[in-house]
LUMNU-773024 format. One line per 3 residues: number of its first residue (from 0); their letters; for each residue z, y, x of C-alpha. Coordinates in nm, 4 decimals. Layout:
NUM = a = Z:Y:X | ...
//
This chain:
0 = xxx = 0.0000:0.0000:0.0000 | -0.0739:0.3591:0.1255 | 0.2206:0.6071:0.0258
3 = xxx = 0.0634:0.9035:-0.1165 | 0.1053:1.2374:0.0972 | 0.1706:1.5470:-0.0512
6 = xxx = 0.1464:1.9007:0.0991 | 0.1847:2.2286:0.0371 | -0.1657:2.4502:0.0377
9 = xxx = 0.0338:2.7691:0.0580 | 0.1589:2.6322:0.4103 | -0.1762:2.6163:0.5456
12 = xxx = -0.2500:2.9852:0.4563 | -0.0011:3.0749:0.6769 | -0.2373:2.9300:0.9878
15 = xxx = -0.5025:3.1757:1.0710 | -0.8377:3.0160:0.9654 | -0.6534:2.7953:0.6863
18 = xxx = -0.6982:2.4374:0.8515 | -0.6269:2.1779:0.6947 | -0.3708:2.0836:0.9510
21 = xxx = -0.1847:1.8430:0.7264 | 0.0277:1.7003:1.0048 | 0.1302:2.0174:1.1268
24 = xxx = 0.5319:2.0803:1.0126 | 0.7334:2.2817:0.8147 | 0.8734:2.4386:1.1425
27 = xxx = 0.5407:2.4697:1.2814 | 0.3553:2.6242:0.9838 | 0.6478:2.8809:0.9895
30 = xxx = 0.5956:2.9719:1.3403 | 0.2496:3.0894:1.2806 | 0.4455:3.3794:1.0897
33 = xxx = 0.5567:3.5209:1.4357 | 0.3301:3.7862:1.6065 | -0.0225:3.6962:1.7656
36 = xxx = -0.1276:3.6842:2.1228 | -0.4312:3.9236:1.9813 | -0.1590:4.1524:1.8248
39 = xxx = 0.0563:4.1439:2.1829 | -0.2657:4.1747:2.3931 | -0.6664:4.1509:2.3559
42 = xxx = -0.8907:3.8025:2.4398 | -1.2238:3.9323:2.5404 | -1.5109:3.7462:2.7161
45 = xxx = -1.6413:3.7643:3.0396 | -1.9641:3.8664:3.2184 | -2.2611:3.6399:3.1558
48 = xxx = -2.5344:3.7137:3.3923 | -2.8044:3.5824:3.2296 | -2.9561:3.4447:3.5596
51 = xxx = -2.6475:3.2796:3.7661 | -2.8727:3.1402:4.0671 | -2.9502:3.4952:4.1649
54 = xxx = -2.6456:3.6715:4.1380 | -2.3825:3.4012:4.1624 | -2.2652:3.2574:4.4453
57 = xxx = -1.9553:3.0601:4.6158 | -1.8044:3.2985:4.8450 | -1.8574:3.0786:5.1337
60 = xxx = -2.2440:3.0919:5.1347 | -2.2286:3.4656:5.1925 | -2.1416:3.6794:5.5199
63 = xxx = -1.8319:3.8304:5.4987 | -1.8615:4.1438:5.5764 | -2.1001:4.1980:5.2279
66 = xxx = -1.7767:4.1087:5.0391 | -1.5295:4.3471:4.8354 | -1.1630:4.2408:4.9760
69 = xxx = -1.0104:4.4579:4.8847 | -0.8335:4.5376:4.5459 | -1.0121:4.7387:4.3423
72 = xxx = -1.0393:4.9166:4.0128 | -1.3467:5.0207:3.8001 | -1.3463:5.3492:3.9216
75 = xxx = -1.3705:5.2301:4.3042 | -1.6769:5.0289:4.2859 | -1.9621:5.2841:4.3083
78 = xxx = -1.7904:5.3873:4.6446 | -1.7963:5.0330:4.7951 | -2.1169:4.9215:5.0095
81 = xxx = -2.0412:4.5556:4.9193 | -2.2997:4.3577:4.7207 | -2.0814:4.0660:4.6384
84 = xxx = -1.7347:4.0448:4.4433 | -1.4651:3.8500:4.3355 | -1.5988:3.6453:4.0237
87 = xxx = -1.3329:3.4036:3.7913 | -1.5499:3.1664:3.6134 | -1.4730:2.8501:3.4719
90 = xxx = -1.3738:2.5021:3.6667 | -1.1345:2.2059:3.6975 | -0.7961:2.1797:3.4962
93 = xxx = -0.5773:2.3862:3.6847 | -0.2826:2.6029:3.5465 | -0.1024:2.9051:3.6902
96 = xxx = -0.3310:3.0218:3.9936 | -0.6716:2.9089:4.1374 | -1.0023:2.8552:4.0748
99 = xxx = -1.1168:3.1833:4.2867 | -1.3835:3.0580:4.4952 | -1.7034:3.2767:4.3437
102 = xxx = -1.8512:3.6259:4.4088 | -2.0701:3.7828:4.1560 | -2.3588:4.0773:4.2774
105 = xxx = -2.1860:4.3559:4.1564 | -2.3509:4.5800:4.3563 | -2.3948:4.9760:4.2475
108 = xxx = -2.1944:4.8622:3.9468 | -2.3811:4.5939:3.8717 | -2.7162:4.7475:3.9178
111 = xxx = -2.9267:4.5004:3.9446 | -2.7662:4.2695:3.6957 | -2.7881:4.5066:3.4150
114 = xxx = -3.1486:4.5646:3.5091 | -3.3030:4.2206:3.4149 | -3.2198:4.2549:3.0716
117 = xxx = -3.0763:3.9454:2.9861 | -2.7015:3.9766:3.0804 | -2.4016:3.9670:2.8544
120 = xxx = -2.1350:4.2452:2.9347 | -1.8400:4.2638:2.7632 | -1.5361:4.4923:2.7887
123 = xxx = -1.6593:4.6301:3.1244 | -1.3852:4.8717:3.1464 | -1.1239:4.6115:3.1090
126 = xxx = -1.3225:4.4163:3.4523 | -1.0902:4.3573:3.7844 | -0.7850:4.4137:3.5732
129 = xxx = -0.4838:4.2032:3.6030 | -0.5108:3.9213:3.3214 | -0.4524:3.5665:3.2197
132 = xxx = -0.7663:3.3299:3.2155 | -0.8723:3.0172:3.0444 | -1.1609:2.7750:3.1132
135 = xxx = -1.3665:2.8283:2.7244 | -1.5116:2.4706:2.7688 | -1.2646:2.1886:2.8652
138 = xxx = -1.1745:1.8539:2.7810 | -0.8207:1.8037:2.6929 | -0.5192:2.0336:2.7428
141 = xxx = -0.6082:2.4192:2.8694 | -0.5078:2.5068:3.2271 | -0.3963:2.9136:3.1811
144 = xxx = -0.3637:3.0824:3.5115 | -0.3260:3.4600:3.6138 | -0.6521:3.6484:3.6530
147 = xxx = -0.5824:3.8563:3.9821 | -0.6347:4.2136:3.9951 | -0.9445:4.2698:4.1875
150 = xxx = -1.1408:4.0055:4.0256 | -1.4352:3.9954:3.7768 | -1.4278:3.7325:3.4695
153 = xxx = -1.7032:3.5210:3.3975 | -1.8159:3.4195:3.0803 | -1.6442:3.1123:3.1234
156 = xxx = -1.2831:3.2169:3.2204 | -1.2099:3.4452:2.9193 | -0.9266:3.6379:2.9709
159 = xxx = -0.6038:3.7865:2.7491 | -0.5234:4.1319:2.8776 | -0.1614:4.2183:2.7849
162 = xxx = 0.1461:4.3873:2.9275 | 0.4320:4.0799:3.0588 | 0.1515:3.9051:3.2190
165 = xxx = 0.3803:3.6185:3.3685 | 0.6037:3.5943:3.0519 | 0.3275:3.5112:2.8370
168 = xxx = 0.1667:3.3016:3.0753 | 0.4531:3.0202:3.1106 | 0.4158:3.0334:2.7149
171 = xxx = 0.0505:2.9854:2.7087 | 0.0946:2.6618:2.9479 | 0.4007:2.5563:2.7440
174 = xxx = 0.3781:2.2431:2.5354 | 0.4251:2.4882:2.2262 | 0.0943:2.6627:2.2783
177 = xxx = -0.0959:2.3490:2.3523 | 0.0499:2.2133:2.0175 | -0.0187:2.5413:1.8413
180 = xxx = -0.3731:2.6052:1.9637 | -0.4603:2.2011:1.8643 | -0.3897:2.2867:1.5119
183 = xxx = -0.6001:2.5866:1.5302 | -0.8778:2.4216:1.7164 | -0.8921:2.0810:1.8036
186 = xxx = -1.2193:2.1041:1.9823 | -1.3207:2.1015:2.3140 | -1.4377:2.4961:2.3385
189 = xxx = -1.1519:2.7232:2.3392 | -1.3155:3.0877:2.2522 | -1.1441:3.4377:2.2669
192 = xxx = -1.0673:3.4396:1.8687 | -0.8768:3.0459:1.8566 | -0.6640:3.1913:2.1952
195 = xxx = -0.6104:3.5241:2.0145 | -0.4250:3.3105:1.7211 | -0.1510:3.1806:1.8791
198 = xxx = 0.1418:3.2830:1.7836 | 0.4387:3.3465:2.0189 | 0.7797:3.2836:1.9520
201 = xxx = 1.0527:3.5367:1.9618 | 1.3542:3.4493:2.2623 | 1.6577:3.6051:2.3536
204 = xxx = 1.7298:3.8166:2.6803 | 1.8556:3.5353:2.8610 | 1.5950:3.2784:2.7695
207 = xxx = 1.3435:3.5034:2.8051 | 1.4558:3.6294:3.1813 | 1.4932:3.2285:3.2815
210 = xxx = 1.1054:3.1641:3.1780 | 1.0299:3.5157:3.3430 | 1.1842:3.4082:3.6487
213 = xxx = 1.0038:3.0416:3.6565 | 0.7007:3.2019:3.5610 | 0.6903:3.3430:3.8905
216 = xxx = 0.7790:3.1005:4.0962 | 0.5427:2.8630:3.9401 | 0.2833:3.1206:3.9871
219 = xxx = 0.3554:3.2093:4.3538 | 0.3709:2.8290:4.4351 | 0.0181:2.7403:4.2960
222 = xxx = -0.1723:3.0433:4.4586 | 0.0152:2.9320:4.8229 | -0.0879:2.5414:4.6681
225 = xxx = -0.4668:2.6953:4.6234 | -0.4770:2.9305:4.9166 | -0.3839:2.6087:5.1802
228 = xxx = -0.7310:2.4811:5.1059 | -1.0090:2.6193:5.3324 | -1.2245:2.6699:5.0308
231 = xxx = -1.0254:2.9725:4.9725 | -1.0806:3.2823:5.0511 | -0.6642:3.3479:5.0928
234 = xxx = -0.6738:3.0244:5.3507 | -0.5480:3.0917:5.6834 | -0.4977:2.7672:5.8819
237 = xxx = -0.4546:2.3948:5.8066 | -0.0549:2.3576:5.7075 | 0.0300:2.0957:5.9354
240 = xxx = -0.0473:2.3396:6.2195 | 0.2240:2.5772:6.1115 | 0.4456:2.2630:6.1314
243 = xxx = 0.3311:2.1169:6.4522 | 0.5557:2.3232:6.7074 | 0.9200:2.1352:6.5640
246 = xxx = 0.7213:1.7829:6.5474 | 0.5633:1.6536:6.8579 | 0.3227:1.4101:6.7023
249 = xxx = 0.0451:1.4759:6.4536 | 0.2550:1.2104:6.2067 | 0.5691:1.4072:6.2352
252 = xxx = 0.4035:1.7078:6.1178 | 0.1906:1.5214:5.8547 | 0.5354:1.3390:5.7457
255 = xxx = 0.6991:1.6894:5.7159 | 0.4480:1.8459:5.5171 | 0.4236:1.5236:5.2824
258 = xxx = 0.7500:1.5849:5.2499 | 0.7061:1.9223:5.1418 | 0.4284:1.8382:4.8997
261 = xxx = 0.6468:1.6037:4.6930 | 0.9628:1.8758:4.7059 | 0.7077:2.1184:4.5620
264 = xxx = 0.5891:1.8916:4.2915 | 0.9423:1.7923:4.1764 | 1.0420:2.1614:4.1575
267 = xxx = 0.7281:2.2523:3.9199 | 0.7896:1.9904:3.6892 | 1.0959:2.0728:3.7034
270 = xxx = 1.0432:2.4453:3.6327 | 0.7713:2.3581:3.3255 | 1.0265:2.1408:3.1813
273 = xxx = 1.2967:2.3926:3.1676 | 1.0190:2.6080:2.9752 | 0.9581:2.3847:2.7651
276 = xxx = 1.2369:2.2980:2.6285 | 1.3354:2.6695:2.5896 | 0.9976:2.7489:2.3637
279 = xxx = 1.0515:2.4184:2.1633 | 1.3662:2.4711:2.1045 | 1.3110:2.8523:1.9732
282 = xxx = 1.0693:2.6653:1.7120 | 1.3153:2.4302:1.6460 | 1.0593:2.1288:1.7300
285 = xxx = 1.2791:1.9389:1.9162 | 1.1751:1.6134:1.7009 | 0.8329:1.6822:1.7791
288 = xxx = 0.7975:1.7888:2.1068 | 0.8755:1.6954:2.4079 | 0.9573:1.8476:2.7022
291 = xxx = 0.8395:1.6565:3.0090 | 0.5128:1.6927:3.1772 | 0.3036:1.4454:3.2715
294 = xxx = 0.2196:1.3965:3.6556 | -0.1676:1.4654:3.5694 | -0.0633:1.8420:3.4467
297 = xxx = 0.0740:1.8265:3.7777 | -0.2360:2.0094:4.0016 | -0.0863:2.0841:4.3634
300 = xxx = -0.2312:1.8950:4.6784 | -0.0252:1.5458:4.6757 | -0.0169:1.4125:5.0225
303 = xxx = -0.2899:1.1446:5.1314 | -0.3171:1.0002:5.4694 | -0.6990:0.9648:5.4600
306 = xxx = -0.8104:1.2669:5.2903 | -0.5469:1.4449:5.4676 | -0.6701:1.3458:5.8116
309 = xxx = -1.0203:1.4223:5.6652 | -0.9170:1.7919:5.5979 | -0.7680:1.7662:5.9422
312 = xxx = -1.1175:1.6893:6.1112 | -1.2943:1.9798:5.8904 | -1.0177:2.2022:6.0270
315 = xxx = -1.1187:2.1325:6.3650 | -1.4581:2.1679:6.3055 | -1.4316:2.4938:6.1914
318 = xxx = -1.2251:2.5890:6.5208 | -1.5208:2.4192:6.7208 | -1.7836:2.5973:6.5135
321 = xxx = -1.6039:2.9601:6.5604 | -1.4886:2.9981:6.1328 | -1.1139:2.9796:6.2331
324 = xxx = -0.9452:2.9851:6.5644 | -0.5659:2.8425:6.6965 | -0.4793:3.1990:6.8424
327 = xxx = -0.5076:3.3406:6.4712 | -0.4738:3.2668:6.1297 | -0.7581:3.3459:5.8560
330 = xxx = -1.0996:3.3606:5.8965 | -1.2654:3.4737:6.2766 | -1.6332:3.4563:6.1882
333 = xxx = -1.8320:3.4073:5.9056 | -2.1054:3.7540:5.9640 | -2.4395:3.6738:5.9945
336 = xxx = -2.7058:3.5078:6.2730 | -2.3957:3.4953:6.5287 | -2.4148:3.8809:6.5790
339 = xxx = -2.0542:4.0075:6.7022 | -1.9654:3.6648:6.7710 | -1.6626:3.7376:7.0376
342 = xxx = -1.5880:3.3512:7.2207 | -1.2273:3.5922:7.3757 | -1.0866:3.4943:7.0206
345 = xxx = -1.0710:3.1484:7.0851 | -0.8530:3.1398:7.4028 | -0.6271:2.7523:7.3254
348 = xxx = -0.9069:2.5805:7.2019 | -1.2644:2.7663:7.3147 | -1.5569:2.7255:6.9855
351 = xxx = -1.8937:2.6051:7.0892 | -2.0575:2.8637:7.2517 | -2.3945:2.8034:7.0290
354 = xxx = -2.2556:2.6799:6.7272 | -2.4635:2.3479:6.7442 | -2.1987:2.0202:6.7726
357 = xxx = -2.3941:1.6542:6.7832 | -2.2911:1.3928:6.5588 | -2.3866:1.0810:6.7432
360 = xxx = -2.2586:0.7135:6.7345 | -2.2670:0.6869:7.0953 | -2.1247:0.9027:7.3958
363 = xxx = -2.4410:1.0911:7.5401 | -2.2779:1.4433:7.5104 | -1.9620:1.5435:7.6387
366 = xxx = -1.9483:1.8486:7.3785 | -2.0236:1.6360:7.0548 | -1.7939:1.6354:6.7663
369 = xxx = -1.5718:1.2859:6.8537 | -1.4475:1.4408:7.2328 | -1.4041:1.7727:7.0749
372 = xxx = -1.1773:1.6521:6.8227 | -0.9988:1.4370:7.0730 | -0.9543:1.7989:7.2629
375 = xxx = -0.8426:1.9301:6.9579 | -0.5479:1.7369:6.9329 | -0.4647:1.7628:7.2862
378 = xxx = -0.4729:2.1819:7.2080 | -0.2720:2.1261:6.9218 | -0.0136:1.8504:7.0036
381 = xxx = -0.0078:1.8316:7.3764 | -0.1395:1.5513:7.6492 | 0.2379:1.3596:7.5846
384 = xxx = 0.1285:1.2107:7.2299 | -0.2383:1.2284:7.2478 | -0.2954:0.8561:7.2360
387 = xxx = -0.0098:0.8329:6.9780 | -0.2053:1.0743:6.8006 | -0.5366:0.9602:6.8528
390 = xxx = -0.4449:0.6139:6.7011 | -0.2712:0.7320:6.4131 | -0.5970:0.9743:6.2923
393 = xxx = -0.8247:0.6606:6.3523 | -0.6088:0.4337:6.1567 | -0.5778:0.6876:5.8571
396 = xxx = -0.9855:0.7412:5.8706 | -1.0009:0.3362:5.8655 | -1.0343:0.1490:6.1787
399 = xxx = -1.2709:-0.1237:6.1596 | -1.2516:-0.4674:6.3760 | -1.1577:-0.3998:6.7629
402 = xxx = -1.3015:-0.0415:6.7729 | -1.0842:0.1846:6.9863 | -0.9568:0.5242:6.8433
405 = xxx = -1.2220:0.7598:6.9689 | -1.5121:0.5371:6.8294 | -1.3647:0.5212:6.5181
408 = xxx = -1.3406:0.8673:6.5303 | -1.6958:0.8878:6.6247 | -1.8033:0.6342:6.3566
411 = xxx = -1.6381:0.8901:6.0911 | -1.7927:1.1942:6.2201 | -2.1230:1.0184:6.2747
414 = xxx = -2.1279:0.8492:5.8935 | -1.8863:0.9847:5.6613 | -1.8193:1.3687:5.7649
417 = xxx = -2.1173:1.5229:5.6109 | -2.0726:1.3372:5.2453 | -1.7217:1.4685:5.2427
420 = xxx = -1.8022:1.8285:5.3629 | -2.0688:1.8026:5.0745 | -1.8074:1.7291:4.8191
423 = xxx = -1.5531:1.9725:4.9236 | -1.8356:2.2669:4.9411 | -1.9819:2.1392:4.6140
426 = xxx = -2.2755:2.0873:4.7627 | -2.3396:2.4224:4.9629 | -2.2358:2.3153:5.3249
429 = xxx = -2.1746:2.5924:5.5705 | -2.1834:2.3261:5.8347 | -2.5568:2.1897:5.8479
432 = xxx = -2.6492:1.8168:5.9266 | -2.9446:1.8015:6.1542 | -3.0833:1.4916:6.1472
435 = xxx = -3.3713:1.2727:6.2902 | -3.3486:1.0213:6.0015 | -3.2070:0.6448:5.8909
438 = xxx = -3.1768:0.5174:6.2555 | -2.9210:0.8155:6.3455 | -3.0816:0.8947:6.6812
441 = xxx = -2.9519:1.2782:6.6580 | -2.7525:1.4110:6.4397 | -2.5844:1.8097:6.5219
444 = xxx = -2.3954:2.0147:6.2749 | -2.5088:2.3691:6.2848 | -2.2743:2.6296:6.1419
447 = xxx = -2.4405:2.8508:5.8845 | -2.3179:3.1660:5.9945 | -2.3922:3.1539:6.3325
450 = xxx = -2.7664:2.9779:6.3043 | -3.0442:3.2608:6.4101 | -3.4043:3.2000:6.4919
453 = xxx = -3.3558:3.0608:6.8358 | -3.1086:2.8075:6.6981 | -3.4081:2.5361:6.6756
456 = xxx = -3.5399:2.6330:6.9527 | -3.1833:2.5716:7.1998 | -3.1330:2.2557:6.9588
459 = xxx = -3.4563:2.0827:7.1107 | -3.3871:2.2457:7.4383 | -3.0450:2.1619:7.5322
462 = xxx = -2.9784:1.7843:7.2960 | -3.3147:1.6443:7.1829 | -3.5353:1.6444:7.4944
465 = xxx = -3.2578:1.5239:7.7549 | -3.0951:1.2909:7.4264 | -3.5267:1.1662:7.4512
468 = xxx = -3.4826:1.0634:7.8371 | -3.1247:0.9141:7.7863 | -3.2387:0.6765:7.5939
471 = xxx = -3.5386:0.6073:7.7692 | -3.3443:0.5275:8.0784 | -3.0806:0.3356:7.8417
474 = xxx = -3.3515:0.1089:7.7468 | -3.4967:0.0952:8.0948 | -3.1180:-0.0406:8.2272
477 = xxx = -3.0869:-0.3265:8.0010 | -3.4211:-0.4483:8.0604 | -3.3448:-0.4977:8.3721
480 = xxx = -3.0198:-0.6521:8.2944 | -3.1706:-0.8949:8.0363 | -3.3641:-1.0293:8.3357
483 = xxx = -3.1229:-1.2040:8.4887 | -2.8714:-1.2717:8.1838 | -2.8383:-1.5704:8.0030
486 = xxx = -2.9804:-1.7094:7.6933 | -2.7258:-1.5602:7.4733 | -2.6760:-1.2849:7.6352
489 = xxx = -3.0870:-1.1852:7.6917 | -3.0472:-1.2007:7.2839 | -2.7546:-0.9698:7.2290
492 = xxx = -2.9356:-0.7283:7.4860 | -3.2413:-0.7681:7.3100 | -3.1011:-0.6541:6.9558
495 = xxx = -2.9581:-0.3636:7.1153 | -3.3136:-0.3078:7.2978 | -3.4655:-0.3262:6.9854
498 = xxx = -3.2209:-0.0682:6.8159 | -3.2848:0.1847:7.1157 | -3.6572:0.1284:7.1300
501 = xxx = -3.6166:0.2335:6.7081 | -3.4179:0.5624:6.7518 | -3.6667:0.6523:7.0711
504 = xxx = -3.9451:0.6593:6.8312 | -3.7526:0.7847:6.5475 | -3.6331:1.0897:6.7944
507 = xxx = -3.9872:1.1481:6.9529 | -4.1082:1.2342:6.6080 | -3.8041:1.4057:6.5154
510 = xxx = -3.8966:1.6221:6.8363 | -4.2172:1.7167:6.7504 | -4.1009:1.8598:6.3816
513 = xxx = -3.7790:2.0732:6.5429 | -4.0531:2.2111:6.7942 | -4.3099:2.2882:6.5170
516 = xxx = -4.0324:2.4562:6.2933 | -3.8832:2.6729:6.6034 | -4.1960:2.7977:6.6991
519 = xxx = -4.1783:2.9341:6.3483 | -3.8738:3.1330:6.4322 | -3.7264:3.0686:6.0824
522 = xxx = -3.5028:3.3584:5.9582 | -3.2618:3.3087:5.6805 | -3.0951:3.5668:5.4542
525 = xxx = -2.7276:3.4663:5.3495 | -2.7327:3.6498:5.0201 | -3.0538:3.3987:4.8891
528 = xxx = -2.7450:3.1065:4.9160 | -2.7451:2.7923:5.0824 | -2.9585:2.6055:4.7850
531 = xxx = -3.2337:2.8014:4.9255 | -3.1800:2.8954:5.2670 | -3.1520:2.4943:5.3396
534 = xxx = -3.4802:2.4099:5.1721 | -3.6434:2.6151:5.4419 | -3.6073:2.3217:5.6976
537 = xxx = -3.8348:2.0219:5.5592 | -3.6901:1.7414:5.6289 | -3.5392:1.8753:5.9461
540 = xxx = -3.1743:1.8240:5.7618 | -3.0069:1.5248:5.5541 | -2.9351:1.5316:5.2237
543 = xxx = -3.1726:1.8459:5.1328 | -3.2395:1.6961:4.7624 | -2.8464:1.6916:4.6929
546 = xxx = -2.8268:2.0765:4.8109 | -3.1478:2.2316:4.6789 | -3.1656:2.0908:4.3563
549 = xxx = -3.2007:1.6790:4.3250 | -3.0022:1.4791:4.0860 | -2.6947:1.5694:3.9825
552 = xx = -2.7334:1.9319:4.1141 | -2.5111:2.1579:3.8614
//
């Protein structure tokens, strides 16, 4: 038998836009009588630019010096000779701070923009204002973080402008909200008119001041959380280096940042909780509602070994390539065609002088990426525990069979690197992988910001014509040995004959495209992006469908 259910249709007037929310409670429905976030504040949409692969960009692709920094109002931004700034717009779950990682060409006030046409520009006056964001398409529960002062919203990171910023923030990500916007829309688009409904319920002064309070600690927390990734432009140096000087060993600083991670997640939850239970309680749902959050609401970097080491090795890259150095923290260099590059900032551990660092699986250059990492560590952690050290990085990448540390090391840099600097860059690499093809003869990561039109050029010069001969000769030597081995071991020489002989012919071609395309003199403009600037190559670099447009290209 199905008991009949009975409710009351004056209740459901109460809820702006009348749902039919016939679950929703007594308590509930008479919390909707409290006052609106679009009576507190106003919900307005973002900038839509009507053409986002011309005037949006991730702020990495672009040289630094053509970015806005610095804090701005409205009123500021004719006088700035920037043509990129800060743009909010969309991405993953996250709640409290992040998600900064675009620049929009804002140029003249958005000259050009305005000029096509086609763009969408809402509330202009109300743009780099101080706010509280939203992703408008999701799936699942709504991540609200502050919208920084300084910052332009995108169409997709709407934005509630109000006075008591953090207050209403730490109600927004409050299991009240989420249960009162799901009544008002259960869908997966969250536009400015559902946000504007929720209603927010009144607290007392000590309540109030204890989710004030948490509010910005939880805030403060997530933007340090966000800023330790170097895909940020508030990222200053891997954390473990900050750690390193009281721990002698590359574990004991890993363990003591681990450490920290955990702390750091137990205090959040901890803080959200406490919210919680304060907002539930003021709307007397403690029979529906619960305060705990789950660990996937949870959105700060949880230690892990192997991705951990991973950033570790992208770190050090960087300090090879010249983006960051050990002497200072933020970014060194990230201009344009290695102009003002200054190799005095780089004193403990020196960058490439070129900017060019081979990926090979074999030892034929002393400055390729494995024995620069290896110096690296010594830099960092000191000759003492460098073996320590080496082992435990080659055992958190995965050590395979007998290999030692270093080719382990080598084996990552050679096969792996490049896939996970893909994923971390979302596909627009500032670290370029040249490479001769499937046999791996030569591989060299360039970095973006310092390639110019010689770059090709040196690369032939200085690692593809002697890296031609040293194989030559390579091949030449076991010949000669497999002359006088034995049966078995003529065979085993012969495989790795074979190999050789593949990546000679593989590299002789590979020589005569890199000479063809330097003789060009290829110029590239950092403000076209890296989808573009990397198609310029041919086939001179891996992976070019995944980064100019192939499958799965967003």
């Amino acid at each position: 038998l199905v008991t009949p259910f009975e409710a009351d249709l004056d209740g459901f007037r109460k809820i702006p836009g009348n749902p039919l929310a016939y679950w929703a409670s007594s308590n509930v429905i008479a919390g909707f009588q409290n006052r609106k976030l679009g009576e507190i504040g106003m919900t307005r949409r973002g900038l839509q630019t009507g053409d986002k692969s011309r005037f949006i960009r991730n702020w990495h692709e672009c040289a630094n010096q053509s970015i806005e920094w610095n804090v701005l109002n409205k009123e500021q931004v004719p006088e700035s000779d920037a043509k990129w700034f800060m743009f909010n717009n969309g991405g993953d779950f996250r709640k409290w701070y992040g998600n900064l990682d675009l620049v929009v060409n804002w140029a003249s006030d958005g000259k050009e923009i305005k000029a096509t046409g086609k763009a969408i520009i809402p509330s202009e006056n109300l743009y780099f204002k101080n706010a509280i964001c939203w992703p408008r398409l999701t799936v699942g529960r709504l991540g609200f973080r502050l919208h920084p002062e300084g910052v332009i919203p995108g169409d997709l990171s709407p934005c509630l402008y109000a006075e008591d910023t953090e207050y209403l923030l730490a109600y927004l990500n409050s299991t009240c909200a989420d249960h009162m916007l799901s009544i008002i829309n259960p869908t997966v688009t969250s536009p400015v008119g559902d946000v504007a409904k929720i209603p927010v319920p009144i607290l007392g002064a000590a309540d109030r001041a204890i989710v004030l309070e948490n509010a910005k600690e939880l805030i403060e927390t997530y933007r340090k959380d966000w800023d330790s990734s170097e895909t940020s432009w508030g990222f200053d140096r891997l954390s473990w280096i900050t750690s390193s000087s009281t721990r002698p060993t590359i574990f004991g600083a890993w363990q003591t940042w681990a450490t920290g991670c955990c702390e750091k997640i137990l205090n959040v939850r901890s803080l959200e909780e406490a919210n919680n239970l304060i907002f539930i309680v003021a709307y007397g749902l403690q029979d529906e509602l619960s305060p705990e959050v789950p660990e996937d609401q949870i959105t700060l970097t949880h230690a892990d070994r192997e991705k951990d080491s991973q950033r570790l090795i992208s770190y050090a890259i960087g300090c090879m390539m010249g983006r960051y150095s050990l002497d200072d923290p933020g970014l060194i260099y990230a201009h344009s065609g290695n102009v003002g590059f200054d190799p005095t900032r780089y004193k403990t551990f020196p960058a490439d002088p070129d900017g060019i660092v081979p990926l090979t699986d074999d030892l034929w250059f002393e400055d390729d990426a494995a024995n620069r990492v290896r110096e690296f560590l010594l830099a960092v952690w000191g000759a003492e525990t460098l073996e320590e050290n080496m082992t435990w990085l080659a055992e958190s990448l995965g050590t395979k069979g007998t290999e030692t540390p270093d080719e382990t090391i080598r084996r990552y840099l050679a096969s792996s690197f490049f896939k996970d600097h893909l994923q971390t860059y979302k596909k627009r690499p500032i670290y370029w992988l040249f490479s001769s093809g499937k046999q791996g003869a030569f591989q060299a990561l360039v970095y973006l910001h310092r390639y110019n039109e010689s770059t090709l050029a040196r690369m032939c010069a200085e690692y593809v014509v002697p890296l031609t001969g040293k194989i030559q000769s390579r091949i030449e030597m076991l010949e000669k040995d497999a002359e006088s081995a034995s049966t078995a071991a003529r065979n085993k020489l012969g495989k790795e004959i074979e190999k050789l002989r593949k990546k000679h012919v593989e590299l002789l071609a590979y020589d005569e495209k890199l000479r063809h395309y330097a003789d060009m003199r290829i110029q590239i403009d950092l403000d076209d992006g890296v989808k573009v600037n990397y198609g310029r190559f041919g086939d001179l670099l891996a992976d070019v469908k995944a980064v100019t447009g192939g499958a799965g290209d967003d």
